[in-house]
VEXPAZA-524919 format. One record per residue: x, y, z of N, C-alpha, C, O, CB in turn; residue in one letter. Coordinates in steps of 0.05 Angstrom, whole numbers, plus 5000, padded with zeros to 4 digits. Glycine has a CB too. Layout:
XYZXYZXYZXYZXYZA...
END
This chain:
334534402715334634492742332134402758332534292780335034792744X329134442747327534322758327434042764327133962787326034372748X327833852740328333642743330833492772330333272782328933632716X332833622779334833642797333233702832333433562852337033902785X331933942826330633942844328433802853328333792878330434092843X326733702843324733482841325933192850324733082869323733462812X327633092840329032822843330032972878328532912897332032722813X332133132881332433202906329333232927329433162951334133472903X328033282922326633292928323632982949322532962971326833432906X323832812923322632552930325032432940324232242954321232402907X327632432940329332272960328932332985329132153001331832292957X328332622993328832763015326432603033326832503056328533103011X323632593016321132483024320832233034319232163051319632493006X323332053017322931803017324331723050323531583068324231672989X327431953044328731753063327131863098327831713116332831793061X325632043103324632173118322232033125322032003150324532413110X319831913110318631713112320531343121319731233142317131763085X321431283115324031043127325131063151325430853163326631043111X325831283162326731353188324331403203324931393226328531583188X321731453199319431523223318131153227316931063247316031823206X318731033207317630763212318630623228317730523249317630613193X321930623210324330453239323230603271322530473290329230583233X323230793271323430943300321330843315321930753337323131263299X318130833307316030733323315830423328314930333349313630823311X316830223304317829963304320029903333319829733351319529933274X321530063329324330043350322230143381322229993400327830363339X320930363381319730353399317730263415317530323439319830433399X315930123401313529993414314929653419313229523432310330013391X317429473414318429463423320729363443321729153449317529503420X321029603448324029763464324729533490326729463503323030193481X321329463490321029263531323228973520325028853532315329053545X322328943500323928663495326828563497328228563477323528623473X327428483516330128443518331228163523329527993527331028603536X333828093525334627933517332627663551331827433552338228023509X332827913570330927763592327527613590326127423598330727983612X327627813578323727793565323927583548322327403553322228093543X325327553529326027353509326827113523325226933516328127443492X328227043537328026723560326426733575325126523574330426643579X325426913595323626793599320526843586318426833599323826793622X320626873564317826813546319026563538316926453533316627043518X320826393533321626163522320825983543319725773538324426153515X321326043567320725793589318125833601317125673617322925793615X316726093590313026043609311526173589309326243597312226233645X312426223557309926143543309625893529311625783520309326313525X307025793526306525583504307525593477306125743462303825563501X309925443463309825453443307125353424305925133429311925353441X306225533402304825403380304825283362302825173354304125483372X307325243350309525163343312625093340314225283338309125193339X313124903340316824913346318624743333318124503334317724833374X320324813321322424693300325724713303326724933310321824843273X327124533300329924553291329724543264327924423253331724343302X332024703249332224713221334424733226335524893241330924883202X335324543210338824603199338624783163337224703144341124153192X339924993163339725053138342025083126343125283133338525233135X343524923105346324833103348224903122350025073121347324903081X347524713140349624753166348724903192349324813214352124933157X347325103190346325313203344325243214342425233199345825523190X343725143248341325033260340025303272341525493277341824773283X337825303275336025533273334225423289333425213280335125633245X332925513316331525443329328625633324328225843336332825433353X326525513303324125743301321425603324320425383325322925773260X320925883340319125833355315825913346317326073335320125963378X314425933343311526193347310226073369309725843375308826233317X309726393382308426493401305826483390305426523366309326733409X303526413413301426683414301326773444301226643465297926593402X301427153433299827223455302227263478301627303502297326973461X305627243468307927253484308527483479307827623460310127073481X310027533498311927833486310328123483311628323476313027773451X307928143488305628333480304728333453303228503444306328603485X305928073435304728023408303027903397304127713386305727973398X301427913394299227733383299827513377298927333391298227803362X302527433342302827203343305927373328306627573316300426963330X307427053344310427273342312226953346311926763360311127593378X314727053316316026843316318526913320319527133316315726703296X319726673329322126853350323826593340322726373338321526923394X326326613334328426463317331226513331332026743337328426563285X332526303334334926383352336526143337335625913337334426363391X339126213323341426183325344526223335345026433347341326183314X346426023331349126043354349926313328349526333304352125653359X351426523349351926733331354926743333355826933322350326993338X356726573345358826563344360226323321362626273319359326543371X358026203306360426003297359826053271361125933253360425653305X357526283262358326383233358526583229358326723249357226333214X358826693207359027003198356527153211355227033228358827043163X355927393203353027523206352427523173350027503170352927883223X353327543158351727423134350527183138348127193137353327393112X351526953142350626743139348926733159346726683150352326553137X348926763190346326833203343726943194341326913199346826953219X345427093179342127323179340827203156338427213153342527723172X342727073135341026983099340026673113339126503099344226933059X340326633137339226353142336926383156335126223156341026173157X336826603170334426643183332126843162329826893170335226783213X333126923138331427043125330426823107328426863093332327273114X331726593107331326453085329126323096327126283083333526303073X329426213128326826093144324226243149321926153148327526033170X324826413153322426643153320826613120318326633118324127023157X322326573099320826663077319226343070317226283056323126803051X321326163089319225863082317225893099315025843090320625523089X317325973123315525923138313226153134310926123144316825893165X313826363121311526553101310026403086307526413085312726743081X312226203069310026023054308825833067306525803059311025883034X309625653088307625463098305725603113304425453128308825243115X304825913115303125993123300726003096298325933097304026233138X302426113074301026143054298925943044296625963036302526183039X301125703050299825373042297925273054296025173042301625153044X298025273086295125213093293825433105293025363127294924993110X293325633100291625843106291925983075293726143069292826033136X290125913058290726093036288026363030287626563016291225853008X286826213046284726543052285726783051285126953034283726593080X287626803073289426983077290626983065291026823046290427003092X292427343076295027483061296827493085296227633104294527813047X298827353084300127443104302827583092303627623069300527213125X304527683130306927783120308027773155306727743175306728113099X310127813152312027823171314128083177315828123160313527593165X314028243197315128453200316928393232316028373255312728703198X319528373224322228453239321928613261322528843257324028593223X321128553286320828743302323228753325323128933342318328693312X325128563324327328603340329628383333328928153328326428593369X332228443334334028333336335728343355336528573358334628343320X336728163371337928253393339727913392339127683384335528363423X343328103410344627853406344227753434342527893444347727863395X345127593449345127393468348027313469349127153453343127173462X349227443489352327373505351627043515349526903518353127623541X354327003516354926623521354026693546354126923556358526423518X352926413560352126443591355826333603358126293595348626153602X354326333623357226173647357825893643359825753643356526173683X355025843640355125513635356225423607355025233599352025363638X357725493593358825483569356725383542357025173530361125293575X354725573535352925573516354325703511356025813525350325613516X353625733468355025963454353426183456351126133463355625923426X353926433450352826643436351526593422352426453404353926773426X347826673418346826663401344926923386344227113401345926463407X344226933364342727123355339627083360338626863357343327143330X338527263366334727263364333427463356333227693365333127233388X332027343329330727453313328327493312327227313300331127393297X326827643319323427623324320727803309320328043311323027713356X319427643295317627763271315227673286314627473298317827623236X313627973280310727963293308827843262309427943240309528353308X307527703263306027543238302927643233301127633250305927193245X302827733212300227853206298727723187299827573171300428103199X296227773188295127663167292327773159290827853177295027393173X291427783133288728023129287227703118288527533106289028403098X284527683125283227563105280927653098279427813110282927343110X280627533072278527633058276127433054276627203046279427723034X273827493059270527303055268427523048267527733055269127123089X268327263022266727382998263827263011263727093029267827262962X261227382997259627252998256827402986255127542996259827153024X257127312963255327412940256127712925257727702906252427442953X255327892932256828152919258028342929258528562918255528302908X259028222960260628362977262528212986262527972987259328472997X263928352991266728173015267228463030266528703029270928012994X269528183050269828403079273428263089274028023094266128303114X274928483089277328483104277328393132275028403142278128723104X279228303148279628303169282428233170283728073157277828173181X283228463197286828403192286728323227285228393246289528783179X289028143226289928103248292428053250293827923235288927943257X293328183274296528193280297328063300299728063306297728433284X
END
């Protein structure tokens, strides 16, 4: 019975911690919309910019700096009408996790990581564009410098 209660117990903890994260994520933010999102496309500087086809699936990945109220923020837009939402979403996770690594590869000082801060779909315009999805990860990164019997963190988001 203890045992029953205990296990009830750390689920209760866990899923209660999971829900206060999503909630402040979803709300800091909330401003971003599908408006904010074009026009940060047409009047910020990209830092980078790519087409990727990923078997079949073209994927437009952008990074920001300094757009959107994010420090550095990658924002990925595919047509969301001509595949599944599986296949959208495992194509844009699959770019995210390369482009985790080409952070890894030439910045290897650092630790980075990538946190999901909005998904939002995008209705077809008038002018007959499809529907597309946009996916946007704020990009972090801690580094570390050693120098003799100390080192020192620094994180940036």
């Amino acid at each position: 019975m203890k045992k029953l209660f205990f296990i009830i117990l750390i689920l209760m903890c866990i899923s209660c911690a999971t829900k206060t994260t999503t909630i402040e994520v979803a709300e800091k933010y909330d401003h971003i919309t599908v408006k904010s999102v074009t026009d940060a496309i047409e009047n910020c500087n990209p830092h980078e910019r790519w087409w990727v086809p990923i078997g079949g699936v073209d994927v437009l990945a952008v990074r920001y700096d300094d757009c959107l109220d994010i420090n550095r923020a990658l924002i990925m837009l595919t047509p969301s009408s001509l595949y599944t939402s599986e296949i959208r979403n495992k194509s844009v996770e699959l770019l995210a996790l390369h482009y985790l690594e080409y952070l890894k590869r030439t910045n290897p000082n650092n630790q980075w990581s990538l946190e999901k801060v909005k998904e939002i779909s995008m209705p077809s315009s008038d002018e007959g564009d499809a529907s597309k999805l946009i996916v946007i990860y704020e990009i972090s990164s801690t580094a570390t410098r050693c120098t003799g019997d100390s080192c020192t963190r620094s994180i940036s988001k």
